[in-house]
VEXSE-480075 format. One record per residue: x, y negated, z negated of N, C-alpha, C in turn; residue in three letters; residue number from 1. Coordinates in steps of 0.02 Angstrom, whole numbers, plus 50000, padded with zeros to 5 digits. Example, Ala and Ser with C-alpha at 12.3 -4.5 7.8 and 13.67 -1.06 7.14 Angstrom:
BEGIN
[[50660 50284 49610] [50615 50225 49610] [50660 50165 49610] ALA 1],
[[50642 50112 49646] [50684 50053 49643] [50645 49998 49606] SER 2],
//
This chain:
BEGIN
[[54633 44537 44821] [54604 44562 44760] [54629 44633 44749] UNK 1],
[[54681 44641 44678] [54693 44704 44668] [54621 44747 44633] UNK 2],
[[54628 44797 44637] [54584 44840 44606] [54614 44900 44555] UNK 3],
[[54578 44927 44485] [54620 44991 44474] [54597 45046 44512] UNK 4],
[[54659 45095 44516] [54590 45154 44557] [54565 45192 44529] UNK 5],
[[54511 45214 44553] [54457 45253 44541] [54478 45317 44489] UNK 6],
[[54424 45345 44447] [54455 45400 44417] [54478 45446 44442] UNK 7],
[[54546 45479 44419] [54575 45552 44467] [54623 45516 44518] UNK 8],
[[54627 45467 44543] [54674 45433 44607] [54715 45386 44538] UNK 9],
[[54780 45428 44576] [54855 45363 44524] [54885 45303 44601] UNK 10],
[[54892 45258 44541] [54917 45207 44574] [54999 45224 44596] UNK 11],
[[55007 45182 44652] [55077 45202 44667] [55138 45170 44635] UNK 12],
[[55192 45202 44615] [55232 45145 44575] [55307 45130 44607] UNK 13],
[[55291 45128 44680] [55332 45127 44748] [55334 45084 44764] UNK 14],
[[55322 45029 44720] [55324 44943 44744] [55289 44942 44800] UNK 15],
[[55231 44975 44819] [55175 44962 44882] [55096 44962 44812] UNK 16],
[[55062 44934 44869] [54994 44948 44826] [54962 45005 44836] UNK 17],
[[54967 45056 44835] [54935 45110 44858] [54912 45167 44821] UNK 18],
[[54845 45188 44822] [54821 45251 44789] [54838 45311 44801] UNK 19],
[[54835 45360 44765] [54860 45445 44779] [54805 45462 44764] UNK 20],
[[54783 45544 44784] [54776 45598 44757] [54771 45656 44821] UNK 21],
[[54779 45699 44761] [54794 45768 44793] [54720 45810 44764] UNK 22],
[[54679 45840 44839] [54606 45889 44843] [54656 45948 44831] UNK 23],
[[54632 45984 44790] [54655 46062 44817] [54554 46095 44805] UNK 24],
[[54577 46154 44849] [54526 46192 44872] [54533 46267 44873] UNK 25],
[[54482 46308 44848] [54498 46394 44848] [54531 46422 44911] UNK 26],
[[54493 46388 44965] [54506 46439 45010] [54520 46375 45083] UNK 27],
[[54541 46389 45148] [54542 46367 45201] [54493 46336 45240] UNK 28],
[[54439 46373 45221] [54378 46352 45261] [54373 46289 45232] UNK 29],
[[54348 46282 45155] [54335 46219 45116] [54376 46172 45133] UNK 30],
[[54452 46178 45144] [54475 46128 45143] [54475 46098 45234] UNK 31],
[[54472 46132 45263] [54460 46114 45335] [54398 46065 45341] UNK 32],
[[54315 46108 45301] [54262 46040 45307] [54264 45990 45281] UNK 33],
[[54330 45976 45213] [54338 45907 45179] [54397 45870 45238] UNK 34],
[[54434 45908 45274] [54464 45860 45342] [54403 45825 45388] UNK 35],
[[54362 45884 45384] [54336 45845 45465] [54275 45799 45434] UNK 36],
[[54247 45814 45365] [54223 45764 45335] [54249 45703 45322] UNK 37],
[[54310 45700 45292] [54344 45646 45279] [54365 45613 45357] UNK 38],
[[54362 45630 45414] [54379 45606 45463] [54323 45561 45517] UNK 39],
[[54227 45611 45474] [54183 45562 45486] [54190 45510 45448] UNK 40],
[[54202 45508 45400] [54190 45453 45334] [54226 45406 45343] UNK 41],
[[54290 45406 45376] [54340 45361 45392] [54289 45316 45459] UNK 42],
[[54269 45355 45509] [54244 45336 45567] [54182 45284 45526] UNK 43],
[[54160 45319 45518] [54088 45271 45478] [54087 45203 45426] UNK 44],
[[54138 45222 45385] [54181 45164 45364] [54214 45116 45374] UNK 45],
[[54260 45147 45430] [54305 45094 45454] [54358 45082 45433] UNK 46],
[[54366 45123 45355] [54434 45135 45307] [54465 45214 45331] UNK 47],
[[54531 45203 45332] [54567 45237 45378] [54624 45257 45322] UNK 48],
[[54654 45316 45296] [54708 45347 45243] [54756 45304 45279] UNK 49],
[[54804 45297 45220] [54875 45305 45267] [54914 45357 45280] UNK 50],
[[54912 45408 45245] [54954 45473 45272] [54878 45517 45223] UNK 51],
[[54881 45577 45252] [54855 45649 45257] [54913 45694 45243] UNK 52],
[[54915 45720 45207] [54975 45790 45212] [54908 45846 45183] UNK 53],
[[54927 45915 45218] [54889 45971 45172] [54943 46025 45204] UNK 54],
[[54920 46088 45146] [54937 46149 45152] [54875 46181 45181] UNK 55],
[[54884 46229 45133] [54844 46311 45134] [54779 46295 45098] UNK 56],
[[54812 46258 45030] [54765 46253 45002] [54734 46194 44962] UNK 57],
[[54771 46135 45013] [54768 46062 44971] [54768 45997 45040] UNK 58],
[[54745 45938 44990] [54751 45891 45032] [54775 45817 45008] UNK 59],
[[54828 45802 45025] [54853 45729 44979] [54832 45661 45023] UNK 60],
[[54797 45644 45003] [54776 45594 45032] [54807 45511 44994] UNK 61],
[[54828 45470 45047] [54864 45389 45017] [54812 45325 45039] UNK 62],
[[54806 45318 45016] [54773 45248 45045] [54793 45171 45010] UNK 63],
[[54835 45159 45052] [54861 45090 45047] [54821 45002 45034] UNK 64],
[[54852 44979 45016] [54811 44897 45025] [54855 44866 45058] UNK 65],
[[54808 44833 45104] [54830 44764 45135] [54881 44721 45078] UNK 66],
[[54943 44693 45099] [54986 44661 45059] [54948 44608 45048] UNK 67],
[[54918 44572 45105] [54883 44482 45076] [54819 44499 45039] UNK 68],
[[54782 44570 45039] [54756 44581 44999] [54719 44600 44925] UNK 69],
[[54757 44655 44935] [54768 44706 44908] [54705 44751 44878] UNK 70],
[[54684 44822 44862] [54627 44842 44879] [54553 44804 44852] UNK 71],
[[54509 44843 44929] [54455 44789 44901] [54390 44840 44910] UNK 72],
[[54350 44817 44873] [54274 44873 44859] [54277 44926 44910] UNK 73],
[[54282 44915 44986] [54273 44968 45030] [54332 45017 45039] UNK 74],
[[54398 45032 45004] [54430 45056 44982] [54404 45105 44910] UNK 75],
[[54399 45072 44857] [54372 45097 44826] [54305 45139 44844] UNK 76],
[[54247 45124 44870] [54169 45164 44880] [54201 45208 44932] UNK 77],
[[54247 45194 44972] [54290 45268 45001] [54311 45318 44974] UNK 78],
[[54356 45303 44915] [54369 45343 44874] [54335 45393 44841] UNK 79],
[[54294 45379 44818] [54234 45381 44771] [54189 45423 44827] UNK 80],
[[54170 45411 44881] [54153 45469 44923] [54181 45517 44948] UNK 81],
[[54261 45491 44946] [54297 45558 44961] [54298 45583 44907] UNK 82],
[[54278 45559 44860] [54281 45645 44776] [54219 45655 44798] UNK 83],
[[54160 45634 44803] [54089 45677 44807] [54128 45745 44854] UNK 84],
[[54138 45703 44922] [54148 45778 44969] [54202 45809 44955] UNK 85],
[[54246 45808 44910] [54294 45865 44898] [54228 45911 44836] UNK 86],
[[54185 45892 44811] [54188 45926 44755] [54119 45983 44818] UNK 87],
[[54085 45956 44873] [54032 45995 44892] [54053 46071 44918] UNK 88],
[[54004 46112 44895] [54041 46196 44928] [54043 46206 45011] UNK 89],
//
């Protein structure tokens, strides 16, 4: 089951199924508690990024679909919690 993604996350057009987006954040600290947040949330979930890249002041996060799948609700309500915790101070 494909899904569209969520608002703010673009679809990939890399012939994979996969969502983007990029957190940016003021400062270091913020973006450090949306890592180690996003790293409970993965644990608790059980949905896991496929790549992480950040700077100074950002965080690009990918999250792929299963090919025989392709994304499914717990992908998405991931998503969708990773914008709550990018947006918390």
């Amino acid at each position: 089951m494909s899904m569209t993604p969520p608002e703010g996350w673009a679809a990939s057009n890399t012939g994979t199924a996969a969502w983007f987006k990029r957190f940016e954040f003021s400062d270091y600290a913020r973006l450090r508690r949306f890592l180690d947040d996003l790293a409970a949330l993965a644990e608790e979930t059980g949905v896991h990024p496929d790549n992480i890249g950040f700077g100074r002041d950002y965080v690009n996060v990918t999250l792929e679909a299963p090919a025989e799948t392709g994304h499914d609700s717990r992908q998405g309500d991931f998503a969708q919690r990773l914008d709550r915790l990018s947006e918390q101070g």
